[in-house]
N, C-alpha and C positions, 0 to 999 in steps of 0.2 A: 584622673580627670580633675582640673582646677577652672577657676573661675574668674580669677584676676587677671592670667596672663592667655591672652588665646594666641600662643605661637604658629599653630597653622595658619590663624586670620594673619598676622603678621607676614607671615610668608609670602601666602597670596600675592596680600598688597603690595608689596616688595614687588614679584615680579609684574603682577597689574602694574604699578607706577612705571619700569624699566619698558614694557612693553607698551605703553603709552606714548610715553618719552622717542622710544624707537618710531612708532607709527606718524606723532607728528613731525619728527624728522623726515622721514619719508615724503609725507606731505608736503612739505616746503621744499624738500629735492626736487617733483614731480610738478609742483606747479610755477616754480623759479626755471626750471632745468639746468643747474646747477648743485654740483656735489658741495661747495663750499656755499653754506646760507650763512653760517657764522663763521668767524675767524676760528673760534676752537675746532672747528669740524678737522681744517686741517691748516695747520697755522703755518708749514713750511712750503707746502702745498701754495695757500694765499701769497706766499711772498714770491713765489716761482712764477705763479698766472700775472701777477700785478707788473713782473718785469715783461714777460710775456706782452702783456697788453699795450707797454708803454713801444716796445720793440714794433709791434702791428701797428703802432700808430704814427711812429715817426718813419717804416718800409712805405705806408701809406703817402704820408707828405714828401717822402721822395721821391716816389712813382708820380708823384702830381709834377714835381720839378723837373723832372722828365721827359715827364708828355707837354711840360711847354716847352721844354728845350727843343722838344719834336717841332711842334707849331713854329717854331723859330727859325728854324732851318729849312724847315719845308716852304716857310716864307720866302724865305735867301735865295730857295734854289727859284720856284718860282717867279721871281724879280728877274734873276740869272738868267732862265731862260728866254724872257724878252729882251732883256741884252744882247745874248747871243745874237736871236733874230735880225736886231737893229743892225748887228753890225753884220752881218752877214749883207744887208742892204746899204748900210755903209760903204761897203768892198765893191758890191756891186756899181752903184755909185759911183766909185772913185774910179773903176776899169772902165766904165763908160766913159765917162769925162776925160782918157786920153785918146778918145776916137777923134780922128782928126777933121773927120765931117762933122762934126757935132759946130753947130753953131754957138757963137754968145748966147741968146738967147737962151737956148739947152741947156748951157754950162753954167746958166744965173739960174734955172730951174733945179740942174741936178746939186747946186749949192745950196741952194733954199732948205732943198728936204733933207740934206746932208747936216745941216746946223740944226733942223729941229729932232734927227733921231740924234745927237750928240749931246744937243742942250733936255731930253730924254734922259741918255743914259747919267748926266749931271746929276737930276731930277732924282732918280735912283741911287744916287750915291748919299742921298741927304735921307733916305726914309728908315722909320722905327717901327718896331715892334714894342707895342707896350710899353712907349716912352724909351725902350732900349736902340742904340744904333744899329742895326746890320750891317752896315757898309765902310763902317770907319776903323777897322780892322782890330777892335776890341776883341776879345778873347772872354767871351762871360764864362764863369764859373758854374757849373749846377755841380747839384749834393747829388751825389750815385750809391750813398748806403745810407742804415738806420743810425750810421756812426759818426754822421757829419761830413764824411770823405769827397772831397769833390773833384771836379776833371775841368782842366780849361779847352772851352772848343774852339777848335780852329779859325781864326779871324778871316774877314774878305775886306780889302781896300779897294774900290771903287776910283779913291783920289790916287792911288801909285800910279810911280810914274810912267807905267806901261800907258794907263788912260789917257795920262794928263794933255798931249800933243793933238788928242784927237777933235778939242775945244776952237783950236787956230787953223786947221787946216783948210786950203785954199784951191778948190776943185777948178777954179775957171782958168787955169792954166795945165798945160800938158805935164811939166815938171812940180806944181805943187798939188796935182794928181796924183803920179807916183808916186810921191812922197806919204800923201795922207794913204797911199795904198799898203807900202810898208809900215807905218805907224800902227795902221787899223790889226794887218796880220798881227804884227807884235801886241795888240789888243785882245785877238781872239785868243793867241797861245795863253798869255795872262789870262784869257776869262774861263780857259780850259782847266787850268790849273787852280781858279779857285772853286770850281763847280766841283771838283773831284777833291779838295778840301771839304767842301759841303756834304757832300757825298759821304765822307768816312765822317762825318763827323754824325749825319744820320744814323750809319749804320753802326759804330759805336753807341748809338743812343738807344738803337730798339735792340742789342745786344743786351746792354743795363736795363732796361724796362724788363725785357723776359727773367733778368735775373730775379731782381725784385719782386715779380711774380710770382715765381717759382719759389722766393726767397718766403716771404709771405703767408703761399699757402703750408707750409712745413713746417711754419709759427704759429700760425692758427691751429694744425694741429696737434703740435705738441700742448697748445694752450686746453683745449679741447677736451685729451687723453688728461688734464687734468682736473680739470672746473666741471663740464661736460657729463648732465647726468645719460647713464643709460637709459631709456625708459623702459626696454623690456624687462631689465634685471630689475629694475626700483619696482615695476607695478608687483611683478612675483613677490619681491619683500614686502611691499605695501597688505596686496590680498594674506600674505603668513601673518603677518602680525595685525591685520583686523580679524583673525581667527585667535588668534593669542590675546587679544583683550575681549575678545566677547569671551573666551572659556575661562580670563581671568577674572572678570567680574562674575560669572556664573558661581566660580569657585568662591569666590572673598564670600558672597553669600551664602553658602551652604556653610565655610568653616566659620563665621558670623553667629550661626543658627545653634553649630554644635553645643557651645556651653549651655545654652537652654534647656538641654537631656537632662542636666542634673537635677533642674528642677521635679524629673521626674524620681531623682532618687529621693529627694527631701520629702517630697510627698507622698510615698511612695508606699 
């Protein structure tokens, strides 16, 4: 028995401080919810979640370029469809105006409304989204991954020259009836064709948005399965080693106390 050196207090303290050190660990796991509070916890681990996180943020801003690509097209189609309408009344229009009862008067009527769904679909060929054209057969770009990748959508021209005839045409005669009657079909096939541009161009879009989704959640959780404390398993270790520092301080004091006995030999 010596006096100078108390190797069992030694020890204690030893694992006292290690079970300390563990339990505030714990702590900061538990109230962060995070396995990584510091970089040492796991240093390859941080650099995995960080790429991680960069990756969920830029699937994020593309999911948003996306869903206005959505907005865009559902714009177009939109537009498209009172288009079609007009000229559907257009046609109309134009088949009435070779009835051969139809007086002047009629034929200055059914031309009036005939120039204003026309000067209409014009009107339509000139509007934006978001300061962007839809109608002038631009092809925008969106980003469809975290990688920068992007897709050109499908254009709509309003000014081609399917449209362009439909601005002169001349209802108050029999012959520049027909005429604008054949024009306007060759209008509808054209607006047929770009509606079902529109179309795939939607459905390409909510295609890449599910992806992105999908893409996403499979990043978050592999970010998760990394950063991500458990809290069942942490509280378990938390409750073990607030048992392991109250018996290790219990102990540091008892082995603390032992050199004291000697005093009972010197006196003794």
């Amino acid at each position: 028995m010596v006096i100078n050196t108390n190797i069992m207090a030694e020890s204690a303290a030893n694992y006292l401080q290690q079970s300390s050190a563990a339990l505030s660990q714990a702590v900061a796991e538990l109230s962060s919810g995070s396995k990584i509070v510091h970089p040492s916890d796991d240093p390859a681990g941080l650099a995995i979640s960080m790429q991680y996180d960069a990756q969920t943020s830029e699937l994020g801003a593309a999911a948003q370029n996306v869903a206005n690509a959505q907005s865009y097209s559902q714009t177009q189609d939109g537009f498209l469809q009172e288009v079609s309408s007009a000229l559907d009344r257009m046609a109309t229009l134009a088949t009435q105006a070779q009835d051969a009862t139809e007086t002047g008067t009629d034929l200055s009527a059914y031309q009036a409304e005939y120039n204003q769904l026309s000067s209409y679909i014009t009107d339509v060929g000139s509007k934006n989204f978001n300061g962007v054209s839809m109608f002038s057969g631009a092809t925008p770009n969106v980003t469809i991954d975290a990688g920068g990748d992007t897709w050109g959508m499908g254009g709509v021209n309003l000014g081609a020259a399917a449209y362009t005839p439909l601005k002169t045409e001349d209802l108050t005669t029999a012959a520049g009836a027909k005429t604008a009657l054949t024009d306007i079909n060759t209008a509808i096939t054209q607006l047929a064709t770009d509606r079902a541009t529109v179309g795939a161009n939607e459905a390409r879009l909510n295609y890449t948005s599910n992806q992105l989704s999908v893409e996403q959640t499979n990043v978050d959780a592999a970010n998760s399965a990394i950063k991500d404390v458990n809290v069942a398993t942490e509280s378990t270790q938390y409750s073990k080693l607030q048992i392991l520092v109250q018996s290790g301080t219990a102990m540091l004091a008892q082995a603390n106390s032992i050199p004291q006995s000697v005093l009972k030999l010197i006196t003794g």
